[in-house]
C-alpha positions as CSV (number, residue, x, y, z in Angstrom):
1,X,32.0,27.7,-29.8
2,X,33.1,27.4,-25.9
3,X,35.1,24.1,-24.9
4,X,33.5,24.5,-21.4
5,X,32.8,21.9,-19.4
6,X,31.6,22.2,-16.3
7,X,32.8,20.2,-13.5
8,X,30.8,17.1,-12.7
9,X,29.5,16.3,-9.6
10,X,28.1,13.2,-7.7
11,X,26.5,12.3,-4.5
12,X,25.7,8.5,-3.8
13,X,22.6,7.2,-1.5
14,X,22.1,4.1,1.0
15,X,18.5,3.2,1.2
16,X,17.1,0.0,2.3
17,X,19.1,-1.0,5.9
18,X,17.7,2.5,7.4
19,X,14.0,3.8,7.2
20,X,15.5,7.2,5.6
21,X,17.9,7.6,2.9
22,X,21.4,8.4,4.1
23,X,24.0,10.4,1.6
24,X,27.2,7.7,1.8
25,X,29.3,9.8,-1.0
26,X,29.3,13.2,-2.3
27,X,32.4,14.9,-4.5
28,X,33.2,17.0,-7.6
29,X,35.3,16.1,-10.3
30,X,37.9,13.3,-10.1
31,X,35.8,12.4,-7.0
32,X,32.6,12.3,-8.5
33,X,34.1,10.1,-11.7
34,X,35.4,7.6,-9.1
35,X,32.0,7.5,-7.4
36,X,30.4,6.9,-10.2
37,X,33.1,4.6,-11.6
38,X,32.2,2.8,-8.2
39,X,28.6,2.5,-8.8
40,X,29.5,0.9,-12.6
41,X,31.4,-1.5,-11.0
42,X,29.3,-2.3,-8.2
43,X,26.1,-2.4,-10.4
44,X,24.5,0.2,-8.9
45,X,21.6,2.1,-11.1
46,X,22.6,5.9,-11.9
47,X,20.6,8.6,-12.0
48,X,21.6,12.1,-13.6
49,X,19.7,15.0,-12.0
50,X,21.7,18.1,-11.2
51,X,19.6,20.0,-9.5
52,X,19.2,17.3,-6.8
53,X,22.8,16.7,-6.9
54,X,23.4,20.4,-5.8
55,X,21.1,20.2,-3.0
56,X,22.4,16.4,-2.0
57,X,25.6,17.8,-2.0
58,X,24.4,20.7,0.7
59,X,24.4,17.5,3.2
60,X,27.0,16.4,5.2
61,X,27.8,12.9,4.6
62,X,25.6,10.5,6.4
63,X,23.1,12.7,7.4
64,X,19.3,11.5,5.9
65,X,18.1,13.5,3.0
66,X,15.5,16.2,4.3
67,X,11.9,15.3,4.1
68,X,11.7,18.7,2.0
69,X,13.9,16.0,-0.8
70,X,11.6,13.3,-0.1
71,X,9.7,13.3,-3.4
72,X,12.3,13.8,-5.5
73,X,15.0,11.1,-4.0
74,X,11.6,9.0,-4.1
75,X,11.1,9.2,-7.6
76,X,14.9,8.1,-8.5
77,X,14.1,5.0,-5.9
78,X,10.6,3.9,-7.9
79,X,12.5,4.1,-10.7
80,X,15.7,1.6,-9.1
81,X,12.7,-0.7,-8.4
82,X,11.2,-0.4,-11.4
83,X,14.2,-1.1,-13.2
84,X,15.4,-3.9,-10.5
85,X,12.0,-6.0,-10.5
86,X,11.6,-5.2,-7.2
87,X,9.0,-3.9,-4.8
88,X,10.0,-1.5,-1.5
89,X,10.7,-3.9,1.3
90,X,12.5,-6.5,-1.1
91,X,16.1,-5.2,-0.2
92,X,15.6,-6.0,3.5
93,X,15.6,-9.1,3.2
94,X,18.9,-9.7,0.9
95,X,21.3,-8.3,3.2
């Protein structure tokens, strides 16, 4: 049986003060446990999806996700909704 792990990785997402998403943390490793470390502590909803985590992590950080990742960052953010009570437009008015 193999002990390999393989290394973890994270990206994080703004949504809700721009029209697009914007990546606002990416990182492998230590970096991506302290991202999502951050999220814990912050309350902020995680989502585990590796493949869109490889191609998140393809962006430079604070560029908006390309509309070819719409859907998919779009189902993670129904499901932050969902989970929140909220509807899309809900956030704008909270910060």
């Amino acid at each position: 049986m193999s002990s390999y792990k393989p290394t973890r990785r994270a990206v994080a997402l703004e949504y809700g003060k721009r029209s697009v998403p914007v990546m606002t943390a990416k990182g492998q490793g230590d970096i991506a446990e302290m991202i999502i470390e951050e999220a814990k502590k912050q309350g902020i909803y995680i989502a585990e999806d590796p493949q869109l985590v490889a191609l998140l992590g393809q962006l430079e950080l604070n560029n908006e996700i390309p509309e070819s990742l719409y859907v998919a960052v779009s189902v993670i953010l129904s499901w932050v909704y969902w989970l929140k009570g909220m509807e899309p437009g809900d956030e704008k008015g909270s910060y």
